[in-house]
C-alpha positions in Angstrom: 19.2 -3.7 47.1 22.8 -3.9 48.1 23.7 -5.9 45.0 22.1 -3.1 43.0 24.0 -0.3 44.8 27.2 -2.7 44.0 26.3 -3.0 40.1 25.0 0.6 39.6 28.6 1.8 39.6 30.3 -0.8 36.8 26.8 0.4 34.7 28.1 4.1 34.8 32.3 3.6 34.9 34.7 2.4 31.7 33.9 -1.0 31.0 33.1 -2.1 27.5 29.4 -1.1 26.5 28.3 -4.1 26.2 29.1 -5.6 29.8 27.7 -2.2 30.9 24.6 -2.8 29.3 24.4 -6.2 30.8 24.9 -5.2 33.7 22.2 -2.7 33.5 19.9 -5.4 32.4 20.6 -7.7 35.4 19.6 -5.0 38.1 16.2 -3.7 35.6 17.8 -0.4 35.2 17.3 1.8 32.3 20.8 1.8 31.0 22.4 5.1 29.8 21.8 6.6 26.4 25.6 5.7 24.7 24.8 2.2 25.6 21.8 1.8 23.4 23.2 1.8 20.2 22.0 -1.0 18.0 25.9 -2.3 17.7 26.2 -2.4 21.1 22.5 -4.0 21.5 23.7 -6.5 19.2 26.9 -7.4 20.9 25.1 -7.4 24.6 22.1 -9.5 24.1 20.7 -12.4 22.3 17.6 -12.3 20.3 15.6 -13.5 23.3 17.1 -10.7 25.4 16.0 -8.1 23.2 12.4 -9.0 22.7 12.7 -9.2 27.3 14.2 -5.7 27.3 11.2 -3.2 26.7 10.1 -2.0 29.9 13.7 -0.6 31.0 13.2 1.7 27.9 10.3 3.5 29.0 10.3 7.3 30.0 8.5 8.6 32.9 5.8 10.0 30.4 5.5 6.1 29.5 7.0 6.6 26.1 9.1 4.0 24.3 12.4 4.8 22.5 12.9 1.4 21.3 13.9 1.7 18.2 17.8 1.1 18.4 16.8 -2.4 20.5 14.3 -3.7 17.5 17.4 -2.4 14.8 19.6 -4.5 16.9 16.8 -7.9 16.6 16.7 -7.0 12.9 20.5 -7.1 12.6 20.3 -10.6 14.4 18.2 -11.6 12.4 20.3 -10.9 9.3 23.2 -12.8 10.8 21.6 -16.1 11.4 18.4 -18.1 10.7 15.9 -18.6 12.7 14.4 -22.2 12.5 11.0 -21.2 13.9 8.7 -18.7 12.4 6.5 -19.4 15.1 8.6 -18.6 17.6 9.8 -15.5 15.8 6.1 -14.3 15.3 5.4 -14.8 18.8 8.3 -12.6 19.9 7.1 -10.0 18.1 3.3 -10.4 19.4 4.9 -10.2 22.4 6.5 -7.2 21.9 3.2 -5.6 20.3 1.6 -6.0 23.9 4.0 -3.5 25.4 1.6 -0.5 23.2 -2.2 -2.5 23.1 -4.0 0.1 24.7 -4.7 -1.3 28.1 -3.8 0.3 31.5 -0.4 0.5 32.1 0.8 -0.2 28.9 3.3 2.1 27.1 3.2 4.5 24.1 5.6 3.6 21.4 7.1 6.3 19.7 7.2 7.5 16.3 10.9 5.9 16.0 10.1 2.7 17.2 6.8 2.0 15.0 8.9 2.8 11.7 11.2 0.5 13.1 8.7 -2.2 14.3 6.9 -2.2 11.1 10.5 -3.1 9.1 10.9 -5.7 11.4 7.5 -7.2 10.5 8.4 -6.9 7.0 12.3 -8.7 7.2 10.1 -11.5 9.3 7.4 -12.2 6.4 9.9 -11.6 3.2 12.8 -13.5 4.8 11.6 -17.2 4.6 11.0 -19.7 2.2 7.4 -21.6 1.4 5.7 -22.0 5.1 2.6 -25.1 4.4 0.5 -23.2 7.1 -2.4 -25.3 6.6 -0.4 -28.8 6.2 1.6 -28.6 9.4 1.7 -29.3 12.4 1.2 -25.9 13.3 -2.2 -25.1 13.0 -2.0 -21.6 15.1 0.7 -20.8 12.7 -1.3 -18.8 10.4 -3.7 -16.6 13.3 -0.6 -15.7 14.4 1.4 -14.3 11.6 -2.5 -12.6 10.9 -2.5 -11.2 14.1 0.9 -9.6 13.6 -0.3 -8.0 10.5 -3.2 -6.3 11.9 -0.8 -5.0 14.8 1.3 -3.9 12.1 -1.5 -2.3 9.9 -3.2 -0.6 13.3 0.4 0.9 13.6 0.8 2.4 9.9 -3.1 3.5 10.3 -2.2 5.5 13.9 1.2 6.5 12.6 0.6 7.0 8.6 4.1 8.2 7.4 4.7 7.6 3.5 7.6 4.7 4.8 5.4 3.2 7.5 2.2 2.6 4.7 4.9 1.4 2.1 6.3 -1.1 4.7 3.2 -2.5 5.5 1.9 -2.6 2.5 5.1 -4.7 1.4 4.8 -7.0 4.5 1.1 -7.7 3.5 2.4 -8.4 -0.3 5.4 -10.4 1.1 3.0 -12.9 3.0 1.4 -13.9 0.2 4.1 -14.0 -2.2 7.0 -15.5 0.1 5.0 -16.8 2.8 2.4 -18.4 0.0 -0.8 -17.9 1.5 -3.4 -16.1 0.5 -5.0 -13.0 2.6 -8.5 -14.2 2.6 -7.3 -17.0 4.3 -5.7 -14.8 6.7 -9.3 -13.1 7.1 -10.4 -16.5 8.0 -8.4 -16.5 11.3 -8.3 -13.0 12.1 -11.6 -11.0 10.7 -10.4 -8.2 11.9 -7.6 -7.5 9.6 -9.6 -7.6 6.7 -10.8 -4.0 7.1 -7.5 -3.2 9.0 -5.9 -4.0 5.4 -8.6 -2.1 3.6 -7.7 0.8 5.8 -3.8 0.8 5.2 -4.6 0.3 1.4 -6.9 3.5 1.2 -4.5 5.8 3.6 -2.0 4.9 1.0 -4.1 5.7 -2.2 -5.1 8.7 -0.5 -1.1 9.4 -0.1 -0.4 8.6 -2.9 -3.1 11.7 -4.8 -1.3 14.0 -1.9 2.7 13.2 -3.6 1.0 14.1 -6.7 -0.3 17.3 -6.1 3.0 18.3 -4.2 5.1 16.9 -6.5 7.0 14.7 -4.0 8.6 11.9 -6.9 10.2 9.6 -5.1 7.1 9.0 -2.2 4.6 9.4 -5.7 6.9 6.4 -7.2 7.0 3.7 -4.6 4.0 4.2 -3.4 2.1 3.7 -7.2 4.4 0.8 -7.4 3.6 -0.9 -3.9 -0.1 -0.4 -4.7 -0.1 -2.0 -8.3 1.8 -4.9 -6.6 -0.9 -5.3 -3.9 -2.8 -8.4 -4.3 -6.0 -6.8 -4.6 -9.5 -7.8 -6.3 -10.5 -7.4 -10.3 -10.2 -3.9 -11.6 -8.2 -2.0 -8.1 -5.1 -1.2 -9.5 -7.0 0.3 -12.2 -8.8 2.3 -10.5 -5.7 3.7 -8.9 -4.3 4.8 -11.9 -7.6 5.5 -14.0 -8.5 8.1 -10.6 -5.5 9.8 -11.3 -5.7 10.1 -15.2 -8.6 12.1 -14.4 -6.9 15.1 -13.3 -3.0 14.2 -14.8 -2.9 17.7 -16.5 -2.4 19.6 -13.5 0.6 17.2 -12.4 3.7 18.2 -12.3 5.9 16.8 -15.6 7.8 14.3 -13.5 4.2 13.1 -12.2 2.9 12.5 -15.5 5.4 10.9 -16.7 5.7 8.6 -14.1 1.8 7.6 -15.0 2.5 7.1 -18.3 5.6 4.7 -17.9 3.2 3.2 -15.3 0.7 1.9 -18.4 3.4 1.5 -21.2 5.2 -0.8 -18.8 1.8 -2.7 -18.4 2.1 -2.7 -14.5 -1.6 -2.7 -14.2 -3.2 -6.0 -16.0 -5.2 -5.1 -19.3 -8.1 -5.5 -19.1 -8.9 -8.7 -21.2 -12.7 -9.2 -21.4 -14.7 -10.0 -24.8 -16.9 -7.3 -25.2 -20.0 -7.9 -27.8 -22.0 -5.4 -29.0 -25.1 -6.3 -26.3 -22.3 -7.2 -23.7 -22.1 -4.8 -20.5 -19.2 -3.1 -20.0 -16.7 -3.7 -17.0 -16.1 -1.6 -13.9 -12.7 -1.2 -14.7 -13.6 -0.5 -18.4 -16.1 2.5 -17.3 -13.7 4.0 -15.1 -10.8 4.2 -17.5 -13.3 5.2 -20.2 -14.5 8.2 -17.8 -10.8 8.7 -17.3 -10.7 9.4 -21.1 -13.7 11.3 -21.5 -12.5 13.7 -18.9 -9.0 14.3 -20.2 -10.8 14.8 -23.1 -12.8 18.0 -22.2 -10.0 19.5 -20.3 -7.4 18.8 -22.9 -7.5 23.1 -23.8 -7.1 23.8 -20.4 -3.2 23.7 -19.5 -0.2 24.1 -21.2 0.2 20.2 -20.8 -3.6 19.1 -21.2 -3.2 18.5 -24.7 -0.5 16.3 -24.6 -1.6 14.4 -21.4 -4.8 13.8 -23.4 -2.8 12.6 -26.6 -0.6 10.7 -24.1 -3.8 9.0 -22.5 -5.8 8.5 -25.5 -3.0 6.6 -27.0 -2.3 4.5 -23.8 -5.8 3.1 -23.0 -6.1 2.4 -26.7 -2.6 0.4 -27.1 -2.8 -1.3 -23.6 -6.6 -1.1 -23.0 -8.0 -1.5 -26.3 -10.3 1.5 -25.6 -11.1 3.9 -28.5 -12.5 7.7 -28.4 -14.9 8.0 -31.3 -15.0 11.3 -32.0 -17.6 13.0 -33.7 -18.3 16.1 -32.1 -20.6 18.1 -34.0 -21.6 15.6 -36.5 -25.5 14.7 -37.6 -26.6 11.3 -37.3 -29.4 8.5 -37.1 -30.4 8.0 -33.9 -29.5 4.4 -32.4 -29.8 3.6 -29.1 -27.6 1.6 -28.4 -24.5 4.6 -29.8 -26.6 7.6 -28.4 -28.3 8.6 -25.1 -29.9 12.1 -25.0 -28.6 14.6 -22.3 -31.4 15.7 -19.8 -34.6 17.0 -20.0 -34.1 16.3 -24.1 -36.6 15.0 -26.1 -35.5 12.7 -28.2 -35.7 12.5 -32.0 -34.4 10.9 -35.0 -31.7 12.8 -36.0 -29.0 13.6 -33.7 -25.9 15.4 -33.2 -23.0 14.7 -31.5 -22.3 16.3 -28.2 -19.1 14.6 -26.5 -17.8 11.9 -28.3 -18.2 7.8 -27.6 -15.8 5.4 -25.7 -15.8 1.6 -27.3 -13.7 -1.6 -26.6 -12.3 -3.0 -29.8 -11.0 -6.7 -29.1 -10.4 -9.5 -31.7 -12.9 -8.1 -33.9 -15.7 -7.3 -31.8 -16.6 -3.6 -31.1 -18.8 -2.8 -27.4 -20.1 0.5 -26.7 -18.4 1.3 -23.2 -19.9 4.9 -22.6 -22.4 5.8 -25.5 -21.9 9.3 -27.5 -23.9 12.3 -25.3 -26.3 13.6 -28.3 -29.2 16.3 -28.8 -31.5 16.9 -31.3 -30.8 17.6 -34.6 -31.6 21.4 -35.4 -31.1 20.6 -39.0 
């Protein structure tokens, strides 16, 4: 206690920061508010300081302000390498702890998430190759998934536009830099599977939000981070295809956006050989309902028409999707072109009600969404 009365002082006088903030640390005494900048942080403590210092941040409501202390670890981490990922992983796990749930842990605050989640991301995008499975590390890999569903519980319970984009990136990072696959991840930690799912929706879900409000740069990244996600057949599709269906009501900068979004191909094409008796793709139906929608609303805005043309063009150059158009025309009935609305009886002669959608491919033509028809009145 008298050692503590002795340092208290030399904490509080004119003494450079970061002996101050040593000192602070060697008696477990929150240390004042000027001291906790991440320059000083940095100059004060070592890595493995930093990841000890936690608890002398909380408030007496039990809230951390950590973010200038993980700022200062990232800025460490920047400055030299770290021969253990490991090591670096477990830090962090370590860390996580502090905000779990249990009694007498602490609530992190909005700061020091946003600032958590970067570090997570610097960790997984900063290395080279890692051969999880070949070395002789087998725990390597449940913990590096284990950080990720921390970091994806965090963007869930704090779902800021930056905090989904840099998880999103981390998860994208592990497989790209990191080179291992997320389902192997699922493996080790089934939990993150649906921790993953749920990050990727709040982002889609975000992402529909920037578009109604117009918000350009949040609409941008996050369309980018989500076409980048490894994801299964026919997702990023579906991301884009979702929001063709209502693109007339956009905001200019919004639409324009989608469109450089196909003509830049950042969504695969879809490449399937479609025969005639073939069945058509999920991703095929859904940008084929895309179309068809665009289509009847393309009167119904200033812009419709041209988001139409714009659309129509697109999924035909990139998607090898055709509108067949032949509203109004009289025609032999053939099943596998027409299908009746309800409740009408069919008959030979049809005519055209809303138009067909096919795939044309190397020749071959299949009938994605067959041309609505009624009887022929003539």
């Amino acid at each position: 206690m008298a050692e503590v009365e002795e340092i208290r002082p030399f904490v509080y006088g004119d003494a450079p920061p970061a002996l101050r903030l040593r000192a602070a640390m060697s008696i477990n005494l929150r240390p004042p508010s000027e001291l906790l900048e991440p320059v000083v942080i940095g100059q004060a403590l070592t890595l493995e300081d930093c990841c000890k210092f936690f608890r002398q941040l909380a408030s007496v409501r039990r809230v951390l302000e950590a973010g200038p202390v993980l700022e200062a670890i990232r800025n460490l981490l920047a400055q030299r390498e770290v021969s253990s990922l490991r090591a670096l992983i477990a830090r962090f796990l370590r860390i996580s702890r502090y905000w779990e749930g249990n009694k007498g842990t602490l609530a992190p605050s909005a700061a020091t998430v946003a600032e958590f989640l970067s570090l997570v991301e610097v960790t997984f995008d900063r290395r080279p190759r890692v051969n999880t499975r070949g070395s002789q590390k087998p725990n390597e890999a449940k913990q590096m998934a284990r950080l990720l569903a921390v970091a994806c519980g965090l963007a869930a319970e704090y779902p800021t536009v930056d905090n989904l984009l840099v998880t999103l990136r981390s998860l994208i990072a592990t497989q790209r830099r990191q080179e291992i696959l997320l389902t192997q991840l699922y493996d080790d930690v089934p939990a993150l599977a649906d921790a993953v799912s749920s990050v990727r929706s709040l982002a889609a879900s975000r992402l529909e939000v920037a578009a109604t409000r117009a918000e350009i740069d949040d609409f941008r990244k996050l369309l980018q981070v989500l076409t980048d996600f490894p994801a299964r057949k026919g997702e990023k599709d579906e991301v884009i295809a979702h929001l063709f269906e209502d693109r007339a009501r956009f905001d200019t900068a919004i639409s324009r956006i989608l469109w450089e979004a196909v003509e830049g191909n950042l969504t695969p094409a879809v490449t399937v050989r479609l025969a005639p008796s073939s069945e058509p793709t999920q991703a095929d139906l859904q940008l084929a309902t895309a179309l068809l929608r665009a289509w009847a609303a393309r009167d119904d805005g200033p812009n419709a028409r041209e988001a139409y043309e714009q659309l129509r063009s697109a999924l035909e150059s990139f998607f090898s999707l055709r509108l067949r158009d032949h509203v109004g025309e009289t025609q032999e009935y053939n099943p596998r072109l027409h299908e009746f609305g309800f409740g009408e009886s069919p008959s030979s002669k049809v005519e055209v009600v809303r138009p067909s959608v096919d795939l044309v491919q190397a020749g071959e033509v299949g009938v994605v969404v067959k041309a609505l028809v009624k009887p022929s009145r003539s």
